[in-house]
N, C-alpha and C positions, 0 to 999 in steps of 0.2 A: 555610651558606656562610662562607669563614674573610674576617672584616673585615681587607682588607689594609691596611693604614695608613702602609705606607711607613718603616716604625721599622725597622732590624738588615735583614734582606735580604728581609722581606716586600714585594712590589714593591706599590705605589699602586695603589690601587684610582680607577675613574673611573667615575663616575654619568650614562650616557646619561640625557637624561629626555627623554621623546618626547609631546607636547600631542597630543592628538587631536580633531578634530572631525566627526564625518562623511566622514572620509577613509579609510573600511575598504578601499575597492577601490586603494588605494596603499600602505597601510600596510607590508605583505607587504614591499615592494622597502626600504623604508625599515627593517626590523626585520632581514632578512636581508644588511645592510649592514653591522651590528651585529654579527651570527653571524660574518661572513667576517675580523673585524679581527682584522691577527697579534699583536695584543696582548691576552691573552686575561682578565687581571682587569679585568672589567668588571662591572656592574650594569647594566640597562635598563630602570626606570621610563616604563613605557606610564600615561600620564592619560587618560581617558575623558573627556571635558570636555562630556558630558548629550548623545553622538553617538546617533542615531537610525537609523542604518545598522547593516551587519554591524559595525563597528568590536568587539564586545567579542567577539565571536567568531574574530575574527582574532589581537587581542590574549592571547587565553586559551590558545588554541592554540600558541602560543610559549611560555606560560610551563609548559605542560604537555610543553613538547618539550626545554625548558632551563632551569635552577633561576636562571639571573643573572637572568630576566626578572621582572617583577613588574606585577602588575597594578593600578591605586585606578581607582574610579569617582568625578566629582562631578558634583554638577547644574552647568548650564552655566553658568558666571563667565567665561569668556575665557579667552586664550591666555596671558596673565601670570600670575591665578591657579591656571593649570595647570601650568605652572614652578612655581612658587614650591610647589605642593601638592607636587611630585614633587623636586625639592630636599630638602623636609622629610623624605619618607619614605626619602632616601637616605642611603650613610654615605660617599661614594666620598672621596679625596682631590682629587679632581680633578671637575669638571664641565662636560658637554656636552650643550648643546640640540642638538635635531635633532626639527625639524617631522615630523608624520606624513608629510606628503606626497614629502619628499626624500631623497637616501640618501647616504652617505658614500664617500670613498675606504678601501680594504681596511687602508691604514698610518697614517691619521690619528691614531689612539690609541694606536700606538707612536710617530711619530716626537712629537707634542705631548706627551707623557710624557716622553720622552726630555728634549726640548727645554729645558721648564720645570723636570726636575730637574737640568740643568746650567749652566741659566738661572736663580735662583733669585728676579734681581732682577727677571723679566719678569711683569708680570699678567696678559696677553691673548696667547693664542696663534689664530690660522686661516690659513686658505689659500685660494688663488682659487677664483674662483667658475663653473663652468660650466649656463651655464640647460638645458634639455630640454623638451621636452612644445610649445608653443603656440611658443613661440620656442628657440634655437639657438643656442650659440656660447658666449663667453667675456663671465661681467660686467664691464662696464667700471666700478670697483671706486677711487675716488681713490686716493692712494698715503694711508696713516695720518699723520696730526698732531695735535697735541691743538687747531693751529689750525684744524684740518680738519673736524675730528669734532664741534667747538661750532656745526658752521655746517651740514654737511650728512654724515650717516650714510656711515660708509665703510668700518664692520664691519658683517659678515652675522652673524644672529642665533646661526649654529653657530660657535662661537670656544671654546678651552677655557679655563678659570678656576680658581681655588684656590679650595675649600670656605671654607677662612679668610678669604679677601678678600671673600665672598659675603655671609658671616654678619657682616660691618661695613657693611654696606650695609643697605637697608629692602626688598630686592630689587626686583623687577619691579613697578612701579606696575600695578594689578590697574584703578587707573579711566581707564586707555589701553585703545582698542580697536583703535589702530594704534602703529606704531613702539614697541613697548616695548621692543624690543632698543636701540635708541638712546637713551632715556630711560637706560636699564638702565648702558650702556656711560659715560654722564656722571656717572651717579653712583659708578661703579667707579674710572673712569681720571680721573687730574688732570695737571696740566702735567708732572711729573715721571716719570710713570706709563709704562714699557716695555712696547713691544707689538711682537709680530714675526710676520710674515706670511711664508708657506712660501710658496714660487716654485714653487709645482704645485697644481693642481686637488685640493683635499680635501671639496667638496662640491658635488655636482648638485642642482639647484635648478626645481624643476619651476614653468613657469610654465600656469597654467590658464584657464579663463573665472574662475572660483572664487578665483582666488590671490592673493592680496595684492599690488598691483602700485606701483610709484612716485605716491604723490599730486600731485595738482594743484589749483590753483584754489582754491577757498573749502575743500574736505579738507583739504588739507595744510596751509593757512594756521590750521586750527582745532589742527591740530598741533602747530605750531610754536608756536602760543602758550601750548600748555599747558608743552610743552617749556621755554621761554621760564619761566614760572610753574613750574615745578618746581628750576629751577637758577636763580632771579635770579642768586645771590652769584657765578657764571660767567659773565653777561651783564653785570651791572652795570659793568663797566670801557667795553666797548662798546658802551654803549647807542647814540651817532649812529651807530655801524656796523651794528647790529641793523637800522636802519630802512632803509636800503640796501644790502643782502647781498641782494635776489632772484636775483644769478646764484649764489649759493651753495646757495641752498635754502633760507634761514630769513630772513621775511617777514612785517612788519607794514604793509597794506598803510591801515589805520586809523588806526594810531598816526602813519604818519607824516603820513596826509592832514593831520593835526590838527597837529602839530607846523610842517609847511608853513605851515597856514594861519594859527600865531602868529608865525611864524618874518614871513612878510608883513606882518602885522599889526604889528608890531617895526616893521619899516621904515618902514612909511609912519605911523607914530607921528608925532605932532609931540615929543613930548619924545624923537623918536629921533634928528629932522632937525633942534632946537637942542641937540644932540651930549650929553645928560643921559644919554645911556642907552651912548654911543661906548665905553666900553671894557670894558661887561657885560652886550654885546647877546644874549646868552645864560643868562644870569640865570636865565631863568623853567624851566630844564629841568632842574633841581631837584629839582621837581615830576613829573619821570619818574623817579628815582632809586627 
């Protein structure tokens, strides 16, 4: 296959990398989404990620029907060391996750080419999100900001990206077992960082009993902290905001019981109430830094 690398008029190549888990009976609509894109230099790294189902049968069958396919197997690591294994083995200019379970629009990978090479100063390209399967209709998707995106996930994990922007990052944190597209997207994008979202449906999105769905409760609070722990030097400016952002989605709901309860303990101080402590009644949070 000719490495197209985007130099003199060979046009970019783009590396689908498709995680698979036990999603053989989906896979088909999601690989044949691939097949149907009018932009034809493409790659498609299928990862096996240790599936127990047909999956490699399905998989195989594609690469025996078309040369851009490609096949790896590995024992089961997760869904970020399955990125990140199928990243490796690619050479595209350009890269796209695309879950086994879901499928693309037919223009995605022309007009996101298009885009970013006349874009040059954009990092993140995707487009809206329409769910299928268990639920219907259009995801309700925040609009992108970088003040948005520190607080609650507002990229879908299929967004295209530069191979170069990739390889300056540590990629996909592999000891997440949820949101590592969001983890992923903090360590991509910074305050200055351009990202533009197509005003049309580029990805269906199947929702299942099976499918990863929006955390809650003690889940996603265990997320967010790791979240939280992987980017301090991005939090640290807002730490009192960290601790009340639940309508945002990122949530310590310990941290702050605790900080409350010095924050009280402050006040009813006596060296608070003969004014010793009046104009550094904050002093002690420091010690959250």
């Amino acid at each position: 296959m000719q490495n197209c690398d985007g130099i003199g008029n060979a046009p970019p190549k783009v590396s689908v990398i498709v995680p698979v888990y036990n999603q053989g009976k989906y896979l088909s609509e999601a690989l044949d989404s691939v097949v149907r894109q009018t932009y034809p230099y493409w790659e498609c790294i299928i990862v096996n990620d240790g599936s127990s189902d047909g999956t490699e049968e399905v998989a195989k069958y594609y690469v025996n029907q078309d040369a851009r396919f490609k096949y790896l197997y590995q024992e089961n690591a997760g869904v970020a060391a399955a990125r990140n294994n199928g990243i490796k083995h690619s050479d595209g200019v350009f890269i796209l996750p695309l879950d086994g379970d879901d499928y693309i629009n037919s223009t995605y990978l022309e007009k996101a080419v298009n885009y970013l090479q006349f874009h040059p100063e954009t990092t993140l390209v995707y487009g809206k999100v329409e769910r299928f399967g268990k639920e219907k209709g259009l995801m309700n998707l925040p609009e992108y900001s970088w003040d948005s995106i520190i607080w609650r996930n507002c990229i879908v994990n299929c967004a295209m990206f530069k191979r170069a922007d990739f390889e300056n990052t540590r990629g996909y944190d592999v000891n997440m077992r949820n949101h590592q597209d969001w983890d992923y997207w903090l360590t991509l994008l910074n305050p200055d960082s351009v990202v533009h979202c197509f005003d049309e449906v580029m990805l269906y999105y199947r929702i299942s009993n099976n499918g990863l769905r929006a955390e809650g409760g003690r889940r996603f609070e265990a997320v967010a902290r790791q979240i939280y722990n992987n980017h301090k030097e991005i939090y640290a400016p807002y730490l009192s905001d960290v601790l009340y952002y639940r309508s945002k989605g990122l949530t310590f709901e310990e941290e702050y019981r605790k900080v409350k309860e010095k924050y009280e303990g402050v006040l009813s101080s006596k060296a608070y109430r003969l004014g010793k402590m009046l104009m550094k009644p904050f002093a002690w949070m420091k010690n959250f830094m």
